[in-house]
Structure formats: structure tokens, C-alpha cells
N, C-alpha and C positions, 0 to 999 in steps of 0.2 A: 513390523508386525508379521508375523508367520502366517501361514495358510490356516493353521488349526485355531484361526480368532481372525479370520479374513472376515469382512463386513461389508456390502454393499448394498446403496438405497438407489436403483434405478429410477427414473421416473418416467418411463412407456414402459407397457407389457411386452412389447415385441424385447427391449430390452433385457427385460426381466427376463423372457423365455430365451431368450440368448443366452444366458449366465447359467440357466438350468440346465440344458441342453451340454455344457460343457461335463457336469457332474458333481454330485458332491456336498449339495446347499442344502439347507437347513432354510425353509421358509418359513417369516415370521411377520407378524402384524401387529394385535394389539398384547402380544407375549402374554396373556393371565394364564394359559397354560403350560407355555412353553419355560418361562422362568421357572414355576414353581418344580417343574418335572428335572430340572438340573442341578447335579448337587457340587456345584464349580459356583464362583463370583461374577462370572464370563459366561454367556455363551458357547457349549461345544462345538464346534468345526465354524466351519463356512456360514455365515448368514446371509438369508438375502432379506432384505425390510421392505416390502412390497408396498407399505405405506404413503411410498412420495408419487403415488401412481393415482393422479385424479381420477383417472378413469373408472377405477376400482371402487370409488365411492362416491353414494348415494343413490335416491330413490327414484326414479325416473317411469311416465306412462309413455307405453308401447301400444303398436294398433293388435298385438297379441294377447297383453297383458300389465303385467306390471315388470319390473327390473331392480334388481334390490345389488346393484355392486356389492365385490367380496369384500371388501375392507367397510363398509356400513356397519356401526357401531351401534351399541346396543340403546345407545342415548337418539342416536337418528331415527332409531323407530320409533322409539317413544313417543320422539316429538312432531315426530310424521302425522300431515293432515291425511289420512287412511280412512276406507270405507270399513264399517262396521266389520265385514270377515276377519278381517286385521286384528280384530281385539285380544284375539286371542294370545296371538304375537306379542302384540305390546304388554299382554300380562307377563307372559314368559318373560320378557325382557327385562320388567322392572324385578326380576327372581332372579335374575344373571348376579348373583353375589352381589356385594355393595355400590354406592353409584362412583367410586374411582373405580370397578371393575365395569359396569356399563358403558363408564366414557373411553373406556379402554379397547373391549372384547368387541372383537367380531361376528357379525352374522356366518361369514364365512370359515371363521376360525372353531367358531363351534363344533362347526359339522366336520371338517376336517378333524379336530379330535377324537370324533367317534363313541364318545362315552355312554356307556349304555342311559348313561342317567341327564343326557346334554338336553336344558329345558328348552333349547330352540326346535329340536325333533316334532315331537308330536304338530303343535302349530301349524308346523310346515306343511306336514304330514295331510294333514285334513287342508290346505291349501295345494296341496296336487304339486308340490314346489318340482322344478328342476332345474337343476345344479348343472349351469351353463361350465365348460370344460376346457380350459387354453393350453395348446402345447406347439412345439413347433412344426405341427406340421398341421394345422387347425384348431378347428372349434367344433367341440361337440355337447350334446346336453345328455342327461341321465335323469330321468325320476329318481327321487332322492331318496326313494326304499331299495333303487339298484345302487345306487352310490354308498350307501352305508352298506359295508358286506359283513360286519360283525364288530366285536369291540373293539375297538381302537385300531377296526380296519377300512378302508375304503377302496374306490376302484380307482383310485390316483396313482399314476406310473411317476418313476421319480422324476418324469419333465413335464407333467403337469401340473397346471396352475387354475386352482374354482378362481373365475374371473365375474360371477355374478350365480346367482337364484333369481328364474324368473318364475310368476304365478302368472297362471293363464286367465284370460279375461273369466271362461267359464264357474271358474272358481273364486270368483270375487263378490258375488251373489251371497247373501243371507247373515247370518251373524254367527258368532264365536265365543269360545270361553274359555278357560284351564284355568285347572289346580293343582296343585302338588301336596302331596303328603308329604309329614317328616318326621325327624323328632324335636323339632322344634319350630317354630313358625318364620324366623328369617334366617337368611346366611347357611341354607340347608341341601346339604345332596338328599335328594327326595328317597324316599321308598318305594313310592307311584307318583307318578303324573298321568294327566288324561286331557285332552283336546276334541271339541268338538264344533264342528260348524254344520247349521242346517239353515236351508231354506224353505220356509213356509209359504204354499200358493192357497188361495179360498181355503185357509184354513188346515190344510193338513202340510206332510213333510213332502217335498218332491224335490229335496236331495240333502241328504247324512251321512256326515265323514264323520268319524270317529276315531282317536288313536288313542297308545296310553303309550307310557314309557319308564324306563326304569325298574322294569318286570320282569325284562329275558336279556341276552343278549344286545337286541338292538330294540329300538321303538317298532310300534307295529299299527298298523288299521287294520277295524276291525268288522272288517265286508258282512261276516253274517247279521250281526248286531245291524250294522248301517241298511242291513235289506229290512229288518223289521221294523222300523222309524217308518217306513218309505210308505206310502198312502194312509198314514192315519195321524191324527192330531197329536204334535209334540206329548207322549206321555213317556216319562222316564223309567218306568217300572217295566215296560220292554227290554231293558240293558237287565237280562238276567246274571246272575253270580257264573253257572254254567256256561251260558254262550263267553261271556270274559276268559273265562279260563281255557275254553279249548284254544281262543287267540293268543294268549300270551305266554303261554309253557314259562309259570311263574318259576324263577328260581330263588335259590338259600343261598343269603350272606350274611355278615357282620349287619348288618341292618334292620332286615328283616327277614324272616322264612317264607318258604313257597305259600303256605294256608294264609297266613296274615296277608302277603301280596295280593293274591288272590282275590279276596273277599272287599282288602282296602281299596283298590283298582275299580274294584264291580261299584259299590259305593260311590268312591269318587267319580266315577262314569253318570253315576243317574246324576248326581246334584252340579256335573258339569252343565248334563243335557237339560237340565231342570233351567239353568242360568239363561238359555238362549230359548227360552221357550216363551 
């Protein structure tokens, strides 16, 4: 075998970051991105299959938070006993393409791809996620709105390895929802998605995340909107068409135009917030 189809499945991370560290590698997990993006029978270059890396998967509580290992599959979440904030998660999940691509795809693979339109974003998003960091000279974590720097970019240098997504306890508080628009109801890259999680105390909101995604460049929260939730009784018609739009600087593609985004985003926004109300 040549180097240009060289293939190795470590099973520590220190190992795995060893192999990186050399140069070269191609990291790969549950591949529903990565095949399809090859137009070879093979794998191009160097792989490394992070897979055989226990460590890397499953769901685990922290006295911080929670712990969601990089290779956690989209079928793990599913079936994860999770408190209500989660739900939102696990809808996004079961919208991860078919269930041979849920048993497949990674929580960590997703966001590594960076797609403006990747349904694990927003969820996260309003779950305060961050995108714990392995390379060899440590561990670092990043809010996962600095870890996404644009489409199909991030702030992974080529000897770093996402070794988990933690949610901080703070954020595990109240309940959750998402939907996606499209042009058709399954097996769809959306036109908009939106996430939202609030907490209800004696009746009013005292704390509102909001995101949408598949509108600009990358997913976004949406602070102004989330300030006007904040001391009064779950109403949806706060989530203005205006205040959406100056967060999300819609754009035009083969999908849909800026105006359509726009309007379907502000929309699917109230009847997210409407879900958890």
C-alpha cells in the first residue's frame, strides 16, 4: 500500500495525536461527509479513523456539565436518557439524513464540516456548547460560535483533534425545540432552521437562547430577540420579522433567496418558541 491510501485506526488519542502531529492525515469518523465529498472508490491521502478511540464516545455527567465525546453518533443522542434542553438535539438528530446516516454520523463530524446548513449548529448553539480541543501540546475548549469561523471553515489547525462538546450545567435548565424548513419534509438540506431553549420561572422567561441556521454563512444567536423574551410570559410574536433579519444577513442561493429566508426563519422562530412555551 502507498502512502497516498495509507490508513490507520489508533485506539488512544495520545496516539492518534501522534500520527497528526507527523502530517498529512485526513481525519475521519463516521465518513457521511467525507465519502460523499470524493470522487475516488478510495479515500484520498492518509487516513486516520478515530473510531477505535473509546474515549472519543459517548455521553457522560461532569460536576461542570455534561460531555458528549467526538465520535457520539447521532443514534447515541437519540437514545440518550437527557433532560428536556436536549430535545432540541435529539430533533436535530433524528433530521441527520436517514437512520443508516444517524447510526453512522457524528456529533463531532458535523461541526467539523462546517456547513452553513449542519442541523447539529443551532441546538448547540442555544445549549452554550463548547467544542473541547486535543492537539499535542494540550487541551483547549472554544464556544462553538468561535469554533465555526465560516463555511466549511473552522479554527482546527491541522494537528488538532474535537475530542468532545461539553454543555455547561447552566445550560441544561428549561426546554427546547427545532425545525427546519425545506422543500420537502425528510431527507432535506433546509432553507432555515431555528433552535430555541427557554426557561420559565413564576411564569415569565428568565433565560432565552435563540438561533437559526442555514441563512448566512454560519448558524447564529440571536441576542436581541433573546433580550425581549427575558421578563415576560413565553409570547412568540416578540420574535419580530425585523429584529430576525438584522441577525442573520439572509443570503441568495439555489434554494432559496434572501426575502423568502428571511421571513421563513422569523416564522419558523415564533412556532419554535410557540413549541417550548
Amino acid at each position: 500500500m502507498t502512502d497516498r491510501h495509507l490508513y490507520q485506526r489508533p485506539d488512544t488519542l495520545s496516539d492518534a495525536l501522534s500520527l497528526l502531529a507527523s502530517g498529512g492525515w485526513q481525519v475521519a469518523a463516521g465518513c457521511t461527509d467525507i465519502f460523499p465529498a470524493t470522487q475516488r472508490k478510495v479515500l484520498d491521502g492518509p487516513t486516520l479513523d478515530i473510531t477505535g478511540i473509546a474515549d472519543l464516545r459517548g455521553i457522560t455527567r461532569t460536576d461542570k456539565g455534561l460531555r458528549i465525546g467526538a465520535t457520539t453518533t447521532w443514534t447515541d443522542i437519540i437514545k440518550a436518557d437527557l433532560p428536556a434542553a436536549f430535545d432540541g438535539l435529539k430533533l436535530a438528530a433524528r433530521e441527520v439524513g436517514a437512520m443508516q446516516i444517524q447510526n453512522r454520523g457524528t456529533l463531532a463530524g458535523n461541526l467539523c464540516n462546517a456547513s452553513p446548513a449542519a442541523d447539529g449548529v443551532p441546538p448547540l448553539l442555544v445549549l452554550d456548547a463548547q467544542v473541547e480541543i486535543s492537539s499535542p501540546e494540550g487541551v483547549q475548549t472554544l464556544p462553538l460560535a468561535a469554533f465555526i469561523t465560516g463555511p466549511r471553515q473552522t479554527a482546527l489547525a491541522p494537528t488538532d483533534l474535537v475530542s468532545a462538546i461539553h454543555i455547561p450545567v447552566a445550560s441544561m435548565d428549561g426546554r427546547s425545540h427545532f425545525l427546519k424548513l425545506g422543500a420537502r419534509k425528510y431527507l432535506v438540506i433546509s432553507v432555515a432552521m431555528t433552535a430555541a431553549r427557554i426557561v420559565v420561572t413564576d411564569g415569565v422567561v428568565t433565560q432565552a437562547a435563540l438561533a437559526v441556521g442555514s441563512c448566512g454563512p454560519v448558524a447564529t444567536r440571536l441576542p436581541e430577540v433573546e433580550a425581549q423574551l427575558i421578563g415576560q410570559p413565553v409570547d412568540a410574536s416578540l420574535v419580530t420579522d425585523a429584529a430576525v433579519a438584522r441577525a442573520i444577513a439572509p443570503i441568495d442561493d439555489i434554494r432559496a433567496d434572501a426575502t423568502y429566508r428571511t421571513e421563513g426563519a422569523a416564522e419558523l422562530l415564533r412556532r419554535t418558541v410557540d413549541a417550548v412555551s
